[in-house]
C-alpha positions in Angstrom: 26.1 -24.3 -7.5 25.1 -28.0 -8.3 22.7 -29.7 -6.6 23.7 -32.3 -3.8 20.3 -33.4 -3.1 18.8 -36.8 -4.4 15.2 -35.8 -3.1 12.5 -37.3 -5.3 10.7 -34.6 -7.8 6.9 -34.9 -7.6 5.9 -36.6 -10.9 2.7 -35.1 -13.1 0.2 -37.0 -11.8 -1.0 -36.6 -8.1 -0.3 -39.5 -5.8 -2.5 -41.8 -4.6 -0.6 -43.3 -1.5 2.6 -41.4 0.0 5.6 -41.8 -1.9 8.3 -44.1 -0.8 10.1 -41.3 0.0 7.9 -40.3 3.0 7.3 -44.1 3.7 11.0 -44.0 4.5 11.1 -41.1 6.7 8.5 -42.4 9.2 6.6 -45.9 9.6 4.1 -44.1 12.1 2.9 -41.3 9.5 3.0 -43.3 6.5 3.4 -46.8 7.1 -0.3 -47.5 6.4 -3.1 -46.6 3.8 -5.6 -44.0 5.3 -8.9 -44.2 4.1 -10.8 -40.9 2.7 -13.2 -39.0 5.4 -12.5 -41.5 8.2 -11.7 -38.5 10.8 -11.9 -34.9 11.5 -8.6 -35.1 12.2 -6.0 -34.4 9.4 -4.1 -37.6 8.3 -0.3 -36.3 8.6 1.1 -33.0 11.1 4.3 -31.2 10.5 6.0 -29.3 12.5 8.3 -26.4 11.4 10.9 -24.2 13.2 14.4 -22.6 12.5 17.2 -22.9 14.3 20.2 -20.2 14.1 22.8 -21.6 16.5 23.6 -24.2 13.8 25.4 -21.5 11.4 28.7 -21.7 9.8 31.6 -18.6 9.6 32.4 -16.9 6.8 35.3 -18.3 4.8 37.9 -16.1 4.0 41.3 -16.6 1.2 44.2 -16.7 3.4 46.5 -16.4 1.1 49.0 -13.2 0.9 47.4 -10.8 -1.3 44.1 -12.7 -1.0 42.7 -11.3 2.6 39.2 -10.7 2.7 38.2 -12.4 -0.8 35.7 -15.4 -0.5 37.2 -18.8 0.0 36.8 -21.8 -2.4 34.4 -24.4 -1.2 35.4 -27.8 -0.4 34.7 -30.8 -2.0 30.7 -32.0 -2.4 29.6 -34.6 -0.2 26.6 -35.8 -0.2 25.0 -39.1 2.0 22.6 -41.7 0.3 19.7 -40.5 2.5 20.2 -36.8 2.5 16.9 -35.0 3.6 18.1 -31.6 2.6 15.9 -29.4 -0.2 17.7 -28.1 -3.1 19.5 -24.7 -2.7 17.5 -24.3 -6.7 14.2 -25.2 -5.2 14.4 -22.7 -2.1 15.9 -20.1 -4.6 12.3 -20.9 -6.7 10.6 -20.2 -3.9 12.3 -17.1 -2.6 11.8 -15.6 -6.5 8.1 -16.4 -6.4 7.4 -14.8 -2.9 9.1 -11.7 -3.7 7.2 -11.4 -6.8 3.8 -12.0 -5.2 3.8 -9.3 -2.3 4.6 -5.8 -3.2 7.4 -3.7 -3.0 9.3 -3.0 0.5 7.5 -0.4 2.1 4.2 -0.8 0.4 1.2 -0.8 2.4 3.6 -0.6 5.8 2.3 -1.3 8.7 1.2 1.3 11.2 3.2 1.6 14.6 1.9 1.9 17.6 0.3 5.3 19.3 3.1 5.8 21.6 5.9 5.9 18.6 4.2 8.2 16.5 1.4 10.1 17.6 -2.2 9.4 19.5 -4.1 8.7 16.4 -1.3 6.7 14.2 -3.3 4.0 15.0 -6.1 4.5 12.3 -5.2 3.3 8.9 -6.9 5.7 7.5 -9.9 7.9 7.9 -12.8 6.2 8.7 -11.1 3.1 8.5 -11.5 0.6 11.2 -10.1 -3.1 12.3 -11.4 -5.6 10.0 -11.3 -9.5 9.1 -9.3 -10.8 5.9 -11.3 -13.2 3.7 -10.7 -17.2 5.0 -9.2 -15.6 8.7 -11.1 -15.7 11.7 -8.6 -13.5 14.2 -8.7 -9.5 13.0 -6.2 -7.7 11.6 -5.0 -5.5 15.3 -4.6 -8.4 17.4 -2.5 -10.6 14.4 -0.3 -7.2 13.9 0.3 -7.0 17.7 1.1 -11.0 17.3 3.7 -10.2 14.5 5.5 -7.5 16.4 5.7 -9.9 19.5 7.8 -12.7 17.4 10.7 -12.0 16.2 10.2 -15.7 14.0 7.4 -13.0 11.4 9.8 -10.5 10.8 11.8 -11.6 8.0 13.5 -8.0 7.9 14.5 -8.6 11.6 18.7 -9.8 11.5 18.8 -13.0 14.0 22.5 -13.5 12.5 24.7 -11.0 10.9 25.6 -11.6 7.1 28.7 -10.1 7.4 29.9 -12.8 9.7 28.4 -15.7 8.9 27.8 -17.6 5.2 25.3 -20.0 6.5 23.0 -18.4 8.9 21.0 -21.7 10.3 18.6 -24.4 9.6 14.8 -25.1 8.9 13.5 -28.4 9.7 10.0 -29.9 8.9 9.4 -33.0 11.1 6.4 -35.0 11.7 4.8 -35.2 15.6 6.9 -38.7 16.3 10.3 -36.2 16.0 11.5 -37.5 12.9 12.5 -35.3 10.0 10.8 -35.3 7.0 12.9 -32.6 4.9 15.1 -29.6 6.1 16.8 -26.7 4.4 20.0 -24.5 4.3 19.4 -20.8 5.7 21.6 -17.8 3.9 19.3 -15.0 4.7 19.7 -13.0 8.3 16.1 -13.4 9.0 13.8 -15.9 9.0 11.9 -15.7 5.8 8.9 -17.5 4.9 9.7 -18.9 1.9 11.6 -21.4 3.8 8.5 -22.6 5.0 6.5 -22.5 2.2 9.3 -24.5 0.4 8.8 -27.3 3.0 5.2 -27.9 2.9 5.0 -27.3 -1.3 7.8 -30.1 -1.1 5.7 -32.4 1.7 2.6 -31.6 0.0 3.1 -32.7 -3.4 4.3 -36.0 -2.4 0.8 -36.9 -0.3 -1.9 -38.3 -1.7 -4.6 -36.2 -2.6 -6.9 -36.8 0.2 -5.3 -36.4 2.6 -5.3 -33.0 4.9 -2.4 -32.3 7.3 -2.2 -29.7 10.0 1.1 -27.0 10.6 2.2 -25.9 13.5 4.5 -23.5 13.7 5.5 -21.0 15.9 4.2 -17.9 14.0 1.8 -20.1 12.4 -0.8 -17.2 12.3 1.5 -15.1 10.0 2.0 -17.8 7.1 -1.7 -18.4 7.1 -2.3 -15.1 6.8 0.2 -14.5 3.9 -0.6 -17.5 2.0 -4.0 -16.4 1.7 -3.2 -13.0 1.3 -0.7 -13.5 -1.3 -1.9 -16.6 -2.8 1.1 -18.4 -2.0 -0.1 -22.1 -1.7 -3.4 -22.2 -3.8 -3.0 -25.7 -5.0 -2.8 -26.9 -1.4 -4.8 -24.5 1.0 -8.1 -26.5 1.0 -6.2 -29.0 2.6 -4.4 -27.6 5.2 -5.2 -26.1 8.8 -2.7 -23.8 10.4 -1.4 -24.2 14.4 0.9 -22.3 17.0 3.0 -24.8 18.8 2.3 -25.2 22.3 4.8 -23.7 24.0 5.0 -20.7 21.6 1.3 -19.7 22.2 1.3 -17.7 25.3 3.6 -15.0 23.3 0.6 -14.9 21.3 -2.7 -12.6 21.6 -5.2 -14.8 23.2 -7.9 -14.0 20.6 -5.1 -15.7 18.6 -5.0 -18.4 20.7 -8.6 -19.1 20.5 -8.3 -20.3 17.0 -4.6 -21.6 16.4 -3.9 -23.1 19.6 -3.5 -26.9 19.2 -5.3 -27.9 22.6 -8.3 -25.5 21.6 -9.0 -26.9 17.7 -10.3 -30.2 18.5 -8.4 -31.6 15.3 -4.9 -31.9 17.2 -5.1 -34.7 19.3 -2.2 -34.0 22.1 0.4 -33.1 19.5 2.4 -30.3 20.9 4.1 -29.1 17.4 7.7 -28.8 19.3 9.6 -31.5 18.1 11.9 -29.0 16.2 13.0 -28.0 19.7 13.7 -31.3 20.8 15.9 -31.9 17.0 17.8 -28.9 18.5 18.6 -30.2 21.5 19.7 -33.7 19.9 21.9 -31.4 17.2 23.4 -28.9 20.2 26.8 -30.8 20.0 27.9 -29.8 16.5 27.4 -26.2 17.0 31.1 -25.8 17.6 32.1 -27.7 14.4 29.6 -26.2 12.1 30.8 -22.9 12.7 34.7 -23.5 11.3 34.1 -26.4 9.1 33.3 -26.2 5.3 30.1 -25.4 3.2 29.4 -29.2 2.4 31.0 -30.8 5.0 28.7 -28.8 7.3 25.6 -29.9 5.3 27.1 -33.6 5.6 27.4 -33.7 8.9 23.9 -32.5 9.8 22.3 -34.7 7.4 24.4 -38.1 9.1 23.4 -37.0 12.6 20.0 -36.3 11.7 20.0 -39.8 10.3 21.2 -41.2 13.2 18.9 -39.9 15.5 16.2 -41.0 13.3 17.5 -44.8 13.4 17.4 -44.7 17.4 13.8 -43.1 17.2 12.7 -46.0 14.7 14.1 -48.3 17.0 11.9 -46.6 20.1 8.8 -46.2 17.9 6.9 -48.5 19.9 7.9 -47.6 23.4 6.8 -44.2 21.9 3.8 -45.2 21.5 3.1 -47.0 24.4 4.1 -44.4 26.5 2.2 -42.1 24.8 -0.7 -44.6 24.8 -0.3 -45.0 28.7 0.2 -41.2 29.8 -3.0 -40.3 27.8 -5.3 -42.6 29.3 -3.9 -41.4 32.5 -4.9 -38.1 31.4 -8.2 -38.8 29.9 -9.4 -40.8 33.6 -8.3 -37.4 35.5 -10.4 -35.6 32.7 -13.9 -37.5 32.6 -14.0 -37.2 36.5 -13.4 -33.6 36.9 -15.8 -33.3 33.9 -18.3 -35.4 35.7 -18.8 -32.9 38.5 -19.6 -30.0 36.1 -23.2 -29.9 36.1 -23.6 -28.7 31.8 -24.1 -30.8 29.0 -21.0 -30.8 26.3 -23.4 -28.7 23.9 -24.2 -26.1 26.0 -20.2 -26.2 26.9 -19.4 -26.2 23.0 -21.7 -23.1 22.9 -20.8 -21.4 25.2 -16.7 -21.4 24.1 -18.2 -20.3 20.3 -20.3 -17.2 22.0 -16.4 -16.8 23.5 -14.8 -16.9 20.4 -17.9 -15.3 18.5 -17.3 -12.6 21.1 -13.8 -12.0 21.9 -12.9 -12.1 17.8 -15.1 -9.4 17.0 -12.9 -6.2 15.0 -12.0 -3.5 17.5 -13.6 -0.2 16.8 -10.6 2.4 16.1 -9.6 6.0 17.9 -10.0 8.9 14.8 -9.6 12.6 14.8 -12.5 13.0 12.6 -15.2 9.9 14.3 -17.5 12.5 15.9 -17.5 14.2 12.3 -18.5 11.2 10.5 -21.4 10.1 13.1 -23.3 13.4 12.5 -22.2 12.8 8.8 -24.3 9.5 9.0 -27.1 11.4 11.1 -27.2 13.8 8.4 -27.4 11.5 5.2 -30.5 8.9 7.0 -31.8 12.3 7.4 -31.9 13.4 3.6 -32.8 9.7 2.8 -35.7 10.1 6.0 -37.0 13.1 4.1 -36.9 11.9 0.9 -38.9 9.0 1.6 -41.3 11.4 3.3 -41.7 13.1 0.3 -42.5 10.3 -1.7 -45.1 9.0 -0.1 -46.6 12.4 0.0 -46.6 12.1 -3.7 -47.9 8.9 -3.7 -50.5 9.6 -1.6 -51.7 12.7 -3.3 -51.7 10.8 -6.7 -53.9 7.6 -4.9 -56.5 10.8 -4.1 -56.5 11.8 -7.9 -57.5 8.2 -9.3 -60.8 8.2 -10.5 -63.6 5.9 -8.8 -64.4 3.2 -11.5 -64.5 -0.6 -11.5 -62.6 -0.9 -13.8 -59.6 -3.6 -14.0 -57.2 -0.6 -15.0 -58.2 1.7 -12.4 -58.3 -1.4 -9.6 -54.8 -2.7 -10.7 -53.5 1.2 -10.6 -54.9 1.3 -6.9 -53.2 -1.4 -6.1 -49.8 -0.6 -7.1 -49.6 2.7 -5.7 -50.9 1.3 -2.0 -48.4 -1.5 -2.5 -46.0 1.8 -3.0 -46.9 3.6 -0.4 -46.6 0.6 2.1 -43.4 -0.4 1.1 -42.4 3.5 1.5 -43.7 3.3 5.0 -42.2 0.6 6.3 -38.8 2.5 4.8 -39.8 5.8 6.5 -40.4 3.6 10.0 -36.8 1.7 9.4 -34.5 4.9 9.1 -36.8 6.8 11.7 -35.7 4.7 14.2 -32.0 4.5 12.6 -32.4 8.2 13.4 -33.3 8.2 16.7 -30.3 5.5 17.1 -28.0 7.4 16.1 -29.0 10.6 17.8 -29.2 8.6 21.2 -25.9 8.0 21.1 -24.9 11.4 20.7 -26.6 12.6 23.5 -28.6 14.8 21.1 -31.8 15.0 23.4 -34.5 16.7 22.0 -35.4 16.6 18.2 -32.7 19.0 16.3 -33.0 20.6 13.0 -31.3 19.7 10.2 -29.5 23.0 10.0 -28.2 23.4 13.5 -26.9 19.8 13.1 -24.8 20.6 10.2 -23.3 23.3 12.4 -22.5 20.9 14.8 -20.4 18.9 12.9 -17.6 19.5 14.2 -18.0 19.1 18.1 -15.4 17.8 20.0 -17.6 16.5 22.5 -19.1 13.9 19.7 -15.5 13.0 18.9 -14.7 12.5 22.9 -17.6 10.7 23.1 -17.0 8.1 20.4 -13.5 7.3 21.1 -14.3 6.8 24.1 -16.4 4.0 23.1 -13.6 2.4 20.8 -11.5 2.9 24.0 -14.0 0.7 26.5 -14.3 -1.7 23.7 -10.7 -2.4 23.4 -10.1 -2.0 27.6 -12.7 -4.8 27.9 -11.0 -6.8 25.3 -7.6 -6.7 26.5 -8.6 -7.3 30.0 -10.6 -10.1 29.1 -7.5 -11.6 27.4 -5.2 -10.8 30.7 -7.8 -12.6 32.5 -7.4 -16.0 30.6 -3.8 -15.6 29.5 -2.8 -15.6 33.9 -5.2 -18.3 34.3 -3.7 -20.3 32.2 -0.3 -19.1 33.2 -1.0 -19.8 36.1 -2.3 -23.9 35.7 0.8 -24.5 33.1 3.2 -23.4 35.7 1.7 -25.4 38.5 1.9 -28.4 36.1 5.2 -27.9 35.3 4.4 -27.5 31.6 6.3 -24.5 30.5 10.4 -24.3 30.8 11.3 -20.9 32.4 12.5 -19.2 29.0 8.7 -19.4 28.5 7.4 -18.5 31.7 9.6 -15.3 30.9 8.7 -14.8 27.5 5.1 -14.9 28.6 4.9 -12.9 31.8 7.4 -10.0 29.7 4.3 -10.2 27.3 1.9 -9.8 30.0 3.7 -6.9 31.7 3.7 -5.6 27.8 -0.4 -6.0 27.9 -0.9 -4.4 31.0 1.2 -1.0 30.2 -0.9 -0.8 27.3 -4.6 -1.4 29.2 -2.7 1.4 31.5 -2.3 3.8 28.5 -5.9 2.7 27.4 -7.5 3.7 30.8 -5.6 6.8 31.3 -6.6 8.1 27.5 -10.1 7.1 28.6 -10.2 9.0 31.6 -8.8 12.2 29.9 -11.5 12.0 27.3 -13.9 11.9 30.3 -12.5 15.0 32.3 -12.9 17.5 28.3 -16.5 15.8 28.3 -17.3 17.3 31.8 -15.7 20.9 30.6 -17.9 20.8 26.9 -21.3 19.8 28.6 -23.7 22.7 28.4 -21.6 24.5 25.0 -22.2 24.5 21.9 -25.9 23.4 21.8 -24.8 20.1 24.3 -27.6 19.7 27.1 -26.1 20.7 30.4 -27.7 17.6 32.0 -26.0 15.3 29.3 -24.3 12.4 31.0 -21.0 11.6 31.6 -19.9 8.3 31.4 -18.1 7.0 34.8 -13.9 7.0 35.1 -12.3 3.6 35.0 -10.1 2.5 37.8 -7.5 0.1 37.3 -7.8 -1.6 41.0 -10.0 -4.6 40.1 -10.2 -4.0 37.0 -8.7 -7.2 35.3 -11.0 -9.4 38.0 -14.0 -8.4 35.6 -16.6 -8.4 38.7 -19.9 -8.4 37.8 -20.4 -5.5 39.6 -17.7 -3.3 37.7 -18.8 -0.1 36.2 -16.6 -1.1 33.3 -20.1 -3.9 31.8 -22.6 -0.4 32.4 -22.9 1.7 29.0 -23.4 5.1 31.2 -23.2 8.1 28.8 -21.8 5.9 25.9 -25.0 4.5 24.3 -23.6 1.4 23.2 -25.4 -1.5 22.1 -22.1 -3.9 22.0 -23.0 -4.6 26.6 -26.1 -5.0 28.3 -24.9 -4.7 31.9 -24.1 -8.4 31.9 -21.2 -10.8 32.5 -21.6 -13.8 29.7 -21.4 -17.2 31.3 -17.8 -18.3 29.3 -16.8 -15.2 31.6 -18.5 -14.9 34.6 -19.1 -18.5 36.1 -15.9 -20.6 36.8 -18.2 -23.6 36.4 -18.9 -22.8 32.8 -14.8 -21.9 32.3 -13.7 -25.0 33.8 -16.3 -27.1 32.1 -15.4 -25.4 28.6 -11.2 -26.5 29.7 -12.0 -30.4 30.9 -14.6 -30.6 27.5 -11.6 -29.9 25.4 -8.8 -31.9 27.4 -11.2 -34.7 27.0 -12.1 -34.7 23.1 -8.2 -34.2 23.0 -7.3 -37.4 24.9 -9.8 -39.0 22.5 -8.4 -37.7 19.2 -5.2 -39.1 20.7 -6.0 -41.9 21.2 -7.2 -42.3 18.0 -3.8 -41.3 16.3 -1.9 -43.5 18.4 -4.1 -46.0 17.2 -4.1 -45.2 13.7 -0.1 -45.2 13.8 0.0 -48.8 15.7 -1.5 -50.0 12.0 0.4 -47.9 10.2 3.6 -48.9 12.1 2.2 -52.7 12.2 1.3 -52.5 8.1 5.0 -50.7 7.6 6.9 -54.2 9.4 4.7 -56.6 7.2 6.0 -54.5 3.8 9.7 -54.5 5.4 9.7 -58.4 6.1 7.8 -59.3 2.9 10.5 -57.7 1.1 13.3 -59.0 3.3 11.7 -62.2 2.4 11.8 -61.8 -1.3 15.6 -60.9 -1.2 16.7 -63.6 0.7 15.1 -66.1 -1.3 16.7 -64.6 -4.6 20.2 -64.7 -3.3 22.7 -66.2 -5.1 25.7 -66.9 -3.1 26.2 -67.8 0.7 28.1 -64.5 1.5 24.8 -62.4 -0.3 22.5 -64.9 1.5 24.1 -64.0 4.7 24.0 -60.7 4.7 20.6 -60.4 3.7 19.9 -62.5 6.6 21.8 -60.5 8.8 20.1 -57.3 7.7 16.7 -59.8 8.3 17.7 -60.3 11.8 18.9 -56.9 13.0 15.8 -55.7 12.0 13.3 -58.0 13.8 15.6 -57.4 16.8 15.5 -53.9 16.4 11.9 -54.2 16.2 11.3 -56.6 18.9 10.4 -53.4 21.4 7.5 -52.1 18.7 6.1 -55.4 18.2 5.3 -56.5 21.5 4.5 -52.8 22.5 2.1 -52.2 19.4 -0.1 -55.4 19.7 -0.9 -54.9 23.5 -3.3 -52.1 21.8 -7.3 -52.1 20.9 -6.5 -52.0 17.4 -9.3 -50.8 15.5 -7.5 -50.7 12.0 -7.0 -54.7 11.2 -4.0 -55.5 9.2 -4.4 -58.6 6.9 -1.6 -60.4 8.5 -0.5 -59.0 11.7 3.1 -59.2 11.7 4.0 -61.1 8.1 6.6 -64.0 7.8 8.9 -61.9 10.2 6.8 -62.6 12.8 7.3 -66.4 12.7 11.1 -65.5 12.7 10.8 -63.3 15.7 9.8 -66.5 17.9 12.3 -68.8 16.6 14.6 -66.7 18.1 
């Protein structure tokens, strides 16, 4: 099939400004020069989301004798400004993912316990959770957000193929709603390679400074596949991955803690759901596009999307001033709830990184064979212990045999072997105590030989024990995340911040949570009762302790007072009996909220700012070249109608311009408003 695009191909040589292009699509983002290192923040954010309500029916040969073949497409037809990537470029794209992850099937993910079994869970013997290289959120809880979004399962059919030629739309916008570039969508899922597509296409055109932050709904997944699978290695140093705002309480809050826009500090207020609100502008062709034809669908989305980007150029600056208004609003409310909280912003800041330090750590696994492999470990610092034993016994006895002389050789010999044996000591001291570690938490109690331990290797009571550990670990984990999720829940709904498909969405996932801290508990408490019917056998003290049950009545209050913070019969180093501060004291979780609502206002500000140049720098270009035009015309009727074209624009403009220099502009055009300013008051 041809291409019907007349998107511009990223030339050899990196850019050094944004291409005119991207200049076109939005004044805001790319209306002005940004210098290099001038922020934390990223210079441009895009927003990505698909939409399958916008899909077209399959067209079938009318004809007699032609039912059920394919119909002919209709004629091409393709707009001057079409935004719409190349059905070539996303085919590139699909080839080159498919070709860097593995075959279907492949390292599959586990299921759940309850599908297939109480230890399907483990990945493999003795294998536990664990962090990827360049992620900060472990593997379990970014699995558990994949399963809850239907958005990372590109397997997952959102529209049937068999119905439908088209299946839907992908659109990349920046945080003003305007869109940058969109694509076609054949496939019944949502792949990522749609994505990726976007941002290589966004990406090359930038210059090569400048860093721009994603948000996306799943934006967790397709950071963890482009690192994974090297998907975007050219651009990766430059780009920091999001979840868009309203799509965050579906995720795992340990999630959260790292992708949520209001929690990164590099976000300002931008919410990363302007695809929803594109949606909403395109819901009255969804009728059409499902009879009409394969181009004149893509046609008709690219003209409306045009035209709703000529009404938000022409609202650019009550955009901003709105948004300029309603943030200071927000920042005063801020600083004086923050005022009242008696800690410093460091102490604040440290106390949310001990959170996410904390609440991010890998979660110990349940295995069959855990209590095998502990006394495995007991045994081998054992052979090591005795080893080193040996050694300096050796050492020792050849220290005695040197003979007494003053001689350099004999002194130098002296010293080397007591340089030996000390550094053998201090070896012998290191895994004695690692011994005596790891027999505590077994419950070993008095010293036990070598020999009987081997017997023991098997015990149940060591493989109770231990996954009961793993068990309070995750409990504590997952209850901790309850906690926080309602909270915040709780303060979005009372703000009026959520619609009501994501208050359900959200509390479904939080019923979810809470039938699995259920199944947690329960499993915990059965390990508990075998315990009690294994102490005194097998060579287990009969005054061994048992570790308390759990109750799930005030549990998810996390008292400070709970048996759930005491480490009776469990040994574990991981909880000293001791509720952190980020937890425990509401001061300290409020403090930790209005620190980041503030530094959020502030970045806002700041972008707000930055795009009143950028918009201001765009309308100097515009009018300059207006200028240039009018004075090179050659006849009246070209003369008018470039000063026709003048005009409209300055009155379109009129809003933005008055708007736009009401702000405390830190970024100084050279001439404020260019020739077209002068125009503007003549009329």
């Amino acid at each position: 099939m041809p291409s019907r695009t007349t998107l511009p191909h990223p030339g050899p040589d990196p850019p050094i400004s944004p291409s005119d292009y991207l200049r076109s699509r939005c004044p805001l983002c790319f209306g002005g020069v940004n210098k290099v290192g001038e922020s934390k923040l990223p210079e441009f954010f895009l927003c990505l989301d698909a939409c399958f309500a916008l899909r077209r029916n399959k067209d079938y040969d009318c004809r007699p004798g032609q039912k059920k073949q394919p119909g002919t497409q209709d004629p091409r037809i393709v707009p001057p400004g079409t935004r719409e990537l190349p059905r070539s470029f996303l085919e590139a794209w699909k080839a080159r993912v498919e070709a860097a992850r593995p075959v279907k099937g492949h390292e599959r993910r586990t299921k759940h316990a309850s599908k297939q079994g109480e230890y399907a869970v483990d990945v493999a013997d003795g294998e536990g959770d664990c962090v990827e290289p360049g992620l900060r959120v472990p593997n379990s809880y970014l699995d558990n957000c994949g399963e809850s979004f239907i958005a990372a399962d590109g397997e997952r059919v959102k529209t049937p193929g068999q119905h439908f030629s088209d299946t839907g739309m992908m659109a990349g916008v920046c945080r003003h709603d305007r869109v940058i570039v969109w694509s076609n969508m054949w496939t019944p899922g949502e792949q990522q390679f749609y994505a990726l597509a976007i941002i290589d296409f966004v990406m090359a055109q930038l210059p090569v400074h400048w860093r721009v932050g994603i948000l996306y709904d799943v934006g967790c997944q397709i950071h963890r596949s482009t690192l994974k699978w090297n998907l975007l290695p050219q651009w990766m140093p430059r780009i920091v991955f999001g979840i868009s705002v309203f799509h965050a309480y579906g995720h795992q809050w340990v999630c959260q803690l790292w992708y949520h826009p209001r929690k990164g500090n590099i976000w300002g207020l931008t919410d990363g759901e302007g695809c929803e609100r594109l949606w909403s502008d395109l819901r009255s062709l969804i009728p059409n596009l499902r009879v009409t034809g394969f181009h004149r669908r893509l046609f008709l989305l690219d003209l409306q999307i045009e035209h709703q980007d000529r009404l938000k150029l022409c609202q650019a600056g009550v955009w901003l001033e709105k948004r300029v208004r309603a943030t200071k609003a927000r920042l005063a409310l801020a600083e004086a709830k923050r005022d009242k909280i008696q800690y410093t912003d460091e102490y604040l800041q440290a106390q949310f990184e001990a959170q996410r330090a904390y609440q991010s750590r890998p979660l110990e696994r349940q295995s069959k064979k855990k209590g095998f492999h502990a006394v495995e470990k007991i045994l081998a610092v054992r052979q090591r212990l005795n080893a080193a034993q040996d050694l300096v016994e050796v050492l020792q006895k050849q220290l005695m045999s040197v003979p007494l002389s003053d001689s350099i050789a004999s002194r130098n010999e002296v010293a080397e072997i007591t340089t030996s044996i000390a550094e053998q000591e201090k070896i012998v001291s290191r895994l004695s105590k690692q011994d005596n570690d790891l027999t505590a938490v077994l419950q070993l109690g008095d010293p036990i030989s070598y020999e009987k331990l081997e017997k023991m290797r098997g015990h149940a009571w060591f493989e109770h024990q231990l996954n009961m550990r793993a068990l309070k670990a995750r409990i504590i984990a997952k209850a901790c995340e309850k906690n926080f999720e309602t909270r915040n829940l709780t303060g979005a709904f009372r703000s009026k911040a959520v619609d009501h498909n994501t208050m359900e969405h959200t509390t479904k996932a939080l019923k979810r949570r809470y039938r699995s801290v259920k199944s947690l508990v329960a499993d915990y408490n059965k390990r508990r009762l075998n315990m009690m019917k294994l102490r005194g056998r097998g060579g287990i003290s009969k005054n061994a302790i048992i570790p308390p049950p759990i109750d799930m009545k005030g549990l998810f209050g996390l008292d400070v007072n709970n048996d759930i913070w005491q480490d009776i019969g469990l040994a574990d180093d991981e909880f000293d009996g001791t509720v952190p501060p980020w937890l425990g004291d509401e001061d300290v979780r409020n403090g930790i909220r209005l620190m980041q609502e503030v530094v959020n206002c502030r970045d806002e500000l700041y972008l707000c700012d930055r795009e009143s140049y950028s918009l201001q720098q765009w309308f100097e270009d515009e009018s300059a070249a207006l200028m240039a035009a009018s004075n090179a015309c050659q006849g009246v009727f070209v003369w008018f109608s470039s000063q026709l074209s003048e005009a409209l624009i300055v009155y379109k403009l009129f809003q933005m311009m008055i708007l736009s220099s009401s702000f405390e502009n830190t970024f100084k055009p050279s001439v404020i408003w260019g020739r077209g300013g002068v125009r503007l008051l003549m009329l």
